[in-house]
N, C-alpha and C positions, 0 to 999 in steps of 0.2 A: 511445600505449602500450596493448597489449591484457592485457585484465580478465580474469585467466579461473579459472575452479577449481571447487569442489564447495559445494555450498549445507550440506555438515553443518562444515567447516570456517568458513566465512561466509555466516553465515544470511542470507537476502534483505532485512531491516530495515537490518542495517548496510550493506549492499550498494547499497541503492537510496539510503541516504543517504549516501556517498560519490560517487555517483554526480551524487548534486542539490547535494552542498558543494565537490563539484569543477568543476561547473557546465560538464558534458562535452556534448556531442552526438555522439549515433548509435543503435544497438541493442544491449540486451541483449537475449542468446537464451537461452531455459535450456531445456532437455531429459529430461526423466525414464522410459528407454526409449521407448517411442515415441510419444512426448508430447512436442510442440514449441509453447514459446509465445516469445513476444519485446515487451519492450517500448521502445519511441523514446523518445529525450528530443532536447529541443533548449535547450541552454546549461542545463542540468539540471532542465527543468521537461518531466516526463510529457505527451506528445502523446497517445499512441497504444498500441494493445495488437493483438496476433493470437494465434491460436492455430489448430492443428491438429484438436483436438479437437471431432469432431461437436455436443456439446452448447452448446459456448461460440458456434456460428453464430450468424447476426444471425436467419435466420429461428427455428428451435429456442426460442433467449430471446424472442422476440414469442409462439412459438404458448406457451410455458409461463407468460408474464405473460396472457395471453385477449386480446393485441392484435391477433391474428387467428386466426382459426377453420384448422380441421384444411384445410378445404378450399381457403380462400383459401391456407395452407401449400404446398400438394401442385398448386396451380395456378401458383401461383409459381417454384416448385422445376421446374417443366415447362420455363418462358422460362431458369432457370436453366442448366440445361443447354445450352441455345441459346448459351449465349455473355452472357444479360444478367445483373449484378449483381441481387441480392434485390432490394435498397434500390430502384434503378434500378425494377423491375417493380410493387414496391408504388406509388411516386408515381406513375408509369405509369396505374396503371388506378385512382390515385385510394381509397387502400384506406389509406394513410396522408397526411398533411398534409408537405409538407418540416419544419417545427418538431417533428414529433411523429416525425419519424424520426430526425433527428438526437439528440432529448431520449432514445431509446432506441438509439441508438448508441453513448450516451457510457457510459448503463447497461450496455447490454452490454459496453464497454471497462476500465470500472470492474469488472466480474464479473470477468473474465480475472485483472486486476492482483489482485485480492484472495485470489481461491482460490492462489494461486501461494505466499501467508504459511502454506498449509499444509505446503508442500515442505517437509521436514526436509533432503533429499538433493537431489541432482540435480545435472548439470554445467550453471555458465554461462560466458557468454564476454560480453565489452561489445566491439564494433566501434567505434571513433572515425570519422564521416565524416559528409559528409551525409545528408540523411534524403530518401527520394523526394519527389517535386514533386508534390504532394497534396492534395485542401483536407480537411481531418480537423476533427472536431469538437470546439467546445472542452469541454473537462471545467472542471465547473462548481467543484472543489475544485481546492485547491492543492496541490502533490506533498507536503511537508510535512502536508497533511492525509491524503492516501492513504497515504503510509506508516501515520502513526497510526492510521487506522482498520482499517490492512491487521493492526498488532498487535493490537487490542482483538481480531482473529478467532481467533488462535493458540490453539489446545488443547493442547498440548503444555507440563507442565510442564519440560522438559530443555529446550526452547528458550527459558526464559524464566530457568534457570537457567545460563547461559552470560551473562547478563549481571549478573539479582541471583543473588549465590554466597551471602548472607550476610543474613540477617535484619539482626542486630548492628552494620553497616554505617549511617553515617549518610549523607547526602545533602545537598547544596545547589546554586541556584540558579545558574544562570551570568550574568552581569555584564547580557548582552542579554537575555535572556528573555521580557520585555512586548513586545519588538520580535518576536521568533518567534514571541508570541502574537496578533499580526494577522494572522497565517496558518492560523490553526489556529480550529476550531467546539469548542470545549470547552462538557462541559454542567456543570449548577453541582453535580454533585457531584465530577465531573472537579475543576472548579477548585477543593474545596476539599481535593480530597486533593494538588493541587500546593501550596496554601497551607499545608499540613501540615510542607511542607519547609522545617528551620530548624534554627539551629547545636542540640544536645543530642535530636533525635527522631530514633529509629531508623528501620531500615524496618520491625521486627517494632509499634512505636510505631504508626506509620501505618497498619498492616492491623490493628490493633484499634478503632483511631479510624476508620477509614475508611465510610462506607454500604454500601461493596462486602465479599462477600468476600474473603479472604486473598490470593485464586487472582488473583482482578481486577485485586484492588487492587498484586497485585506485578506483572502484568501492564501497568497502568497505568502504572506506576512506571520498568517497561523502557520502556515508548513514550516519557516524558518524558527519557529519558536518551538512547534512539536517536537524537530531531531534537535532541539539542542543547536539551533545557529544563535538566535537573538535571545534575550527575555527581556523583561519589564524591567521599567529602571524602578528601584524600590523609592525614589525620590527625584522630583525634576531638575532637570539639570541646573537650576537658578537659582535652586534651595541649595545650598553650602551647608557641610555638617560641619558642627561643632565637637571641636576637637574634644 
């Protein structure tokens, strides 16, 4: 079945995790004039990342970490055009180690997928199919963590208000949750705004309690809801259903 629509309709949070709970393989592309990046999954776990975009190249992210000088860049970029891969050119002449290019491939893979949480807009489309015959590097997070830290980037109060609408609104746990958190690098004040969630505290409750700001701390609170930690309670806790 093909994915396809606008990122202001279906923001890329919920998007990549339907993508990882449907446990699809192939490519999402997403496009914002003329701005093409695309990321792989295989059985819903994030491979891979590309982009069009001159600054997201492998070499560009090496000369702006200081992992190579302007020159070694610009001699590089020479065999480049020849036909050889960057990557290919640095091990080549010995200017990076294999472990030490792959540890900055996966960074540069991880940049792409991140900067993309800032798209408000944009058309995507997910392709179902195989994925090229390739050996690609492993990222060293779990897709469930790249979503999550893909939110903690968001500035955007309106996209974080499409999911909390409501201070007033209370929150709980979902049944598996300790199990979703072996996936996930939570730091202890992360985890003690998720232990905040419990039957009578609001969300407006947790962003006073919180260590974080207001902004964060509902930010936070969307990421836990996006993978699957918390949801909405369908009724406040005070309301008792009738048997």
């Amino acid at each position: 079945m093909l994915l396809q629509g606008n990122l202001k309709d279906r923001p890329l949070p919920q998007l990549l995790y339907q993508i990882y709970s449907e446990r699809k393989t192939g490519t999402l592309m997403l496009s914002l004039n003329e701005l093409r990046k695309a990321i792989l999954f295989d059985s819903g776990q994030i491979l891979s990342a590309y982009s069009n975009q001159r600054e997201d190249s492998l070499g560009e992210v090496l000369l702006r970490l200081g992992k190579i000088t302007v020159d070694q860049y610009l001699e590089a970029e020479a065999y480049v055009k020849q036909g050889k891969r960057f990557g290919q050119v640095l091990l080549e002449s010995e200017t990076l180690t294999e472990a030490e290019l792959t540890a900055q491939i996966s960074y540069q893979v991880l940049g792409i997928i991140y900067s993309l949480f800032l798209w408000q807009i944009g058309y995507y489309e997910f392709a179902e199919g195989k994925l090229p015959q390739k050996d690609l590097p492993r990222l060293e997070l779990s897709t469930l963590d790249i979503i999550f830290r893909g939110i903690k980037m968001i500035r955007s109060w309106e996209q974080i208000r499409k999911t909390i609408d409501s201070l007033d609104e209370e929150l709980e746990l979902v049944p598996d949750y300790k199990e979703r958190l072996k996936g996930l690098q939570l730091s202890k004040d992360e985890l003690m705004v998720l232990n905040m969630i419990e039957p009578g505290v609001t969300i407006r409750d947790i962003t006073l309690l919180s260590n974080f700001n207001s902004f964060e701390t509902c930010r936070l609170l969307m990421g836990f809801i996006v993978i699957g930690l918390a949801r909405k309670r369908s009724l406040p806790s005070w309301i008792t259903p009738i048997e």
